[in-house]
N, C-alpha and C positions, 0 to 999 in steps of 0.2 A: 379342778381345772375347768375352765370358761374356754367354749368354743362361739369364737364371734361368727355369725351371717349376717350376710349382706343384704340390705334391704331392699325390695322389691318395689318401684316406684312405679305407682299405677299409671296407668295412659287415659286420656280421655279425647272424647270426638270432640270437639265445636265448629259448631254448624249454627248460623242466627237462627235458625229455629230450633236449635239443643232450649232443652229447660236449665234452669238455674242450678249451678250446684250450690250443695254446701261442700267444703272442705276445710279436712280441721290440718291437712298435711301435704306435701308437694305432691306435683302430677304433672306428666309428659303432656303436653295437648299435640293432638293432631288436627290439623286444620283441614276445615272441609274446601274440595273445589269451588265452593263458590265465594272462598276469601283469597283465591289468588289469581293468575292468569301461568300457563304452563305450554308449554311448547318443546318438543324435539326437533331438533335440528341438525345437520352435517356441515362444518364449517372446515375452509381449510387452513386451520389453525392446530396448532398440536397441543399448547397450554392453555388451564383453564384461565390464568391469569388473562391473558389476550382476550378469551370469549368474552370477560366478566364487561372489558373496558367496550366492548360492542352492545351488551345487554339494551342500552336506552333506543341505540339507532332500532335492534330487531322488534322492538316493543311499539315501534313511531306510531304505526298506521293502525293499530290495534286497540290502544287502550284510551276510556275516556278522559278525560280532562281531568287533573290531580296531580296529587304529588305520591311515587312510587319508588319503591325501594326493589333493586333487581338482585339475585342470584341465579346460581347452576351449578351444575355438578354430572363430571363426565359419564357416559355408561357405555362401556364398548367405543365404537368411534364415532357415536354419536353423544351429544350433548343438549339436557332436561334444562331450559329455561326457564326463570320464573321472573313476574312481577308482583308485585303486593304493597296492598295500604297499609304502613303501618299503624295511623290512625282507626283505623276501620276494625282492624285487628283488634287495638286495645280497647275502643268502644266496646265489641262484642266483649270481650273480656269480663268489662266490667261490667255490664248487660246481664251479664251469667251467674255475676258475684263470686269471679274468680280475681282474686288479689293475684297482685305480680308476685308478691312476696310467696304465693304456694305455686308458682309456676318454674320447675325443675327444669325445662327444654319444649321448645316448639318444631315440630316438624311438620311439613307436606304432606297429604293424604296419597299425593303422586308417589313418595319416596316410600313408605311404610305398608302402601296397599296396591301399590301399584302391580301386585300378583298376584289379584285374586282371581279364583279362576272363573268365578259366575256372578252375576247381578248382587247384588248386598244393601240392606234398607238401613237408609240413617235417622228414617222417621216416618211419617204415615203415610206419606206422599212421595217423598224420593229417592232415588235407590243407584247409587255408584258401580260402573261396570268400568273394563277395559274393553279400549277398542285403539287398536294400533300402538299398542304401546302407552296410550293417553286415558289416564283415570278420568272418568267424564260423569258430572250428576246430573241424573234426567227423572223426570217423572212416572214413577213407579210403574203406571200404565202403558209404558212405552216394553220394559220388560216383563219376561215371564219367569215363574219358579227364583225371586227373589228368597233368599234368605236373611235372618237379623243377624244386625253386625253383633261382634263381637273382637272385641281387640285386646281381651285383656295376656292372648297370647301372643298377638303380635313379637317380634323380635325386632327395634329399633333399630334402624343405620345410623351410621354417620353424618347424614346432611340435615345437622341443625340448623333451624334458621332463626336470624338473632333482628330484634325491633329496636329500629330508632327510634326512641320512646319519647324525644324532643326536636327531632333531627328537624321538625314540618310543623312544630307549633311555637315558634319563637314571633314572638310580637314584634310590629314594625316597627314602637319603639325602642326596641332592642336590638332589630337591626342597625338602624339610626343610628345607634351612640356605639356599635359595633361599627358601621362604615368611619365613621369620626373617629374615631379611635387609631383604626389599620389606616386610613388615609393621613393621621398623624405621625405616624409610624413610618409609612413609605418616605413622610416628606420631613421626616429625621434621618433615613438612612439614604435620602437621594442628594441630600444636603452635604454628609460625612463623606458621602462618594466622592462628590465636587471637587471637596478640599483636601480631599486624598488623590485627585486627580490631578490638581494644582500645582501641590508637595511633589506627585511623582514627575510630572514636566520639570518642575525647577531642578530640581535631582538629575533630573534625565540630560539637560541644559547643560548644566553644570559638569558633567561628568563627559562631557563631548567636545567642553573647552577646556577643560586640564586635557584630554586625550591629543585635543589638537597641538597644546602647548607643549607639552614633554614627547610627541611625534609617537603615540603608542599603536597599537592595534584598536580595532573595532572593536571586538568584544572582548570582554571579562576574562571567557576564556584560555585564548592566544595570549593577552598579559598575566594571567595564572602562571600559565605554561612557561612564559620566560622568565617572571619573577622566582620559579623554582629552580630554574636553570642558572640562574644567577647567584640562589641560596646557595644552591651545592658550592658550585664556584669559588664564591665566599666563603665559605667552608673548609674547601678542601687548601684554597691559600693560607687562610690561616693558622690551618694545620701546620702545613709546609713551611711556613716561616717561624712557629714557634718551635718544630721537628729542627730545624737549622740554625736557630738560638741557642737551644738545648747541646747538640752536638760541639757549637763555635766557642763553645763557656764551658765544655768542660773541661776541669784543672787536672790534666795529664803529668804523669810525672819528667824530669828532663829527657829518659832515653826514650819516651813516647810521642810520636808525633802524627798527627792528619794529613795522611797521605795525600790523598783525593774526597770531593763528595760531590758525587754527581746523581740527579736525578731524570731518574726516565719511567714511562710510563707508569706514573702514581707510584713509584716507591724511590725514594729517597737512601742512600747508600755512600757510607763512609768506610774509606779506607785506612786504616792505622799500621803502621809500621811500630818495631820496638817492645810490643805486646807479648810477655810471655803467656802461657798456657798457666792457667791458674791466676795470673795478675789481672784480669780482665773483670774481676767478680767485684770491684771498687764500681769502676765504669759502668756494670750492668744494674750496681744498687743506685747510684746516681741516675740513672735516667729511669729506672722504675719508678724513683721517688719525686719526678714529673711527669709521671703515667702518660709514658708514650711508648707504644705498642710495639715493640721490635723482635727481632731474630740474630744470633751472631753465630758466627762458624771463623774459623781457619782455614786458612786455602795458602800455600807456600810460603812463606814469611810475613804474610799477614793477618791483620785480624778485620772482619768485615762486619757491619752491624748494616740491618737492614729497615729501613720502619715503612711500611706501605701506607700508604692515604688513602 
């Protein structure tokens, strides 16, 4: 019996002054402060979605001239903002002789170290502290009783962050035959509108002078409504006169005779005189076998059939 484990994927720092790796297998990188811009803030918004769409305005006055890619991620009821190059990013990347292809997930150094509790050296010169909540890299000299990093225990969160790896280097002729493209596009589908705009006035036209010709209601609606009131109607007559057919035609013997037949309130009712008990099962196969719907009884020398509509 094989007991699989799961395999452990190393983490690594980059910092543009990290040395070059080699790697023959995937690795978490964790990104030094000095490849993002990060910020805490109290906004009063309650979804991260809402913060993400403000991300560019809170970044305005802040960051130099570029092109950046923003996240964040809540903590408490406050909210960790970032910016980042994604160019910058992958430069260093590839600086390091880290292929994308051995890179497993990228995080924050805010997110993964954001708790340490004393000064931490990322190399011979600088050393990452908190202060206020904010991972900040300063010059080693600035703290005291630094210790060497070490991350290979770290415990990973949640907030990956993911690179437009083309999002900011698309060539201008490519934008070009991109705008000519979606501007041929727009002015095929502004075109289709038109004509579909046209169609529906004629339509619309049209449907305003039958309304006026045949005296209908305004809308669709209200002539719905009567046209079903008129189905019934239609319906229910027809009934009633084929129910009246039925009854007017059937071949009664001589001491049998149709007293009366009067209809009221939706049911239709015939009176027969002459009809014994028992003789009546002729008449009752006869009008079954023009499936129409009745009831008969006897009441004092009569025989009554009923058919309701």
């Amino acid at each position: 019996m094989f007991t699989k484990f799961k395999k452990h994927t190393k983490s690594v720092f980059l910092d543009p002054n990290s040395p070059p790796f080699h790697l023959r297998e995937k690795v978490n990188i964790i990104l030094s402060p000095s490849l993002y811009w990060v910020a805490k803030v109290t906004l009063p918004v309650k979804y991260l979605r809402d913060v993400k769409k403000l991300l560019p305005s809170l970044f305005e006055d802040t960051l130099p001239a570029g092109d950046y890619s923003y996240t964040a991620y809540k903590s408490g009821d406050a909210f960790f903002i970032f910016a980042y190059q994604d160019q910058c990013i992958l430069d260093i990347l590839a600086e390091k002789k880290i292929a994308l292809l051995h890179v497993a997930n990228i995080y924050f150094a805010q997110s993964e170290l954001g708790h340490i509790p004393s000064p931490v050296k990322i190399n011979a010169s600088q050393s990452i502290y908190v202060k206020d909540e904010i991972l900040l890299l300063v010059p080693s000299s600035w703290v005291s009783k630094s210790v060497d990093l070490d991350i290979s225990e770290v415990k990973l969160s949640r907030h990956k962050v993911t690179l437009a790896q083309f999002g900011h280097n698309i060539d201008n002729k490519i934008l070009k035959k991109i705008a000519i493209v979606m501007s041929a596009i727009l002015l095929l589908t502004a075109t289709e509108y038109l004509i579909t705009a046209q169609k529906l006035a004629r339509i619309t036209e049209s449907k305003e002078t039958l309304f006026a010709k045949y005296n209908l209601h305004s809308t669709m609606i209200q002539n719905q409504s009567i046209l079903k009131k008129y189905d019934s109607l239609h319906t229910n007559q027809m009934k009633l006169r084929t129910s009246i057919a039925s009854i007017l035609t059937l071949e009664l013997e001589p001491s049998q005779r149709l007293s009366q037949l009067k209809y009221k309130n939706n049911v239709l009712e015939a009176e027969f005189s002459g009809v014994e008990k028992g003789k009546e099962s002729r008449i009752n196969e006869v009008l079954k076998t023009k499936n129409i719907d009745f009831k008969s009884s006897f009441k004092d020398k009569f025989w009554y059939v009923e058919i309701s509509l």
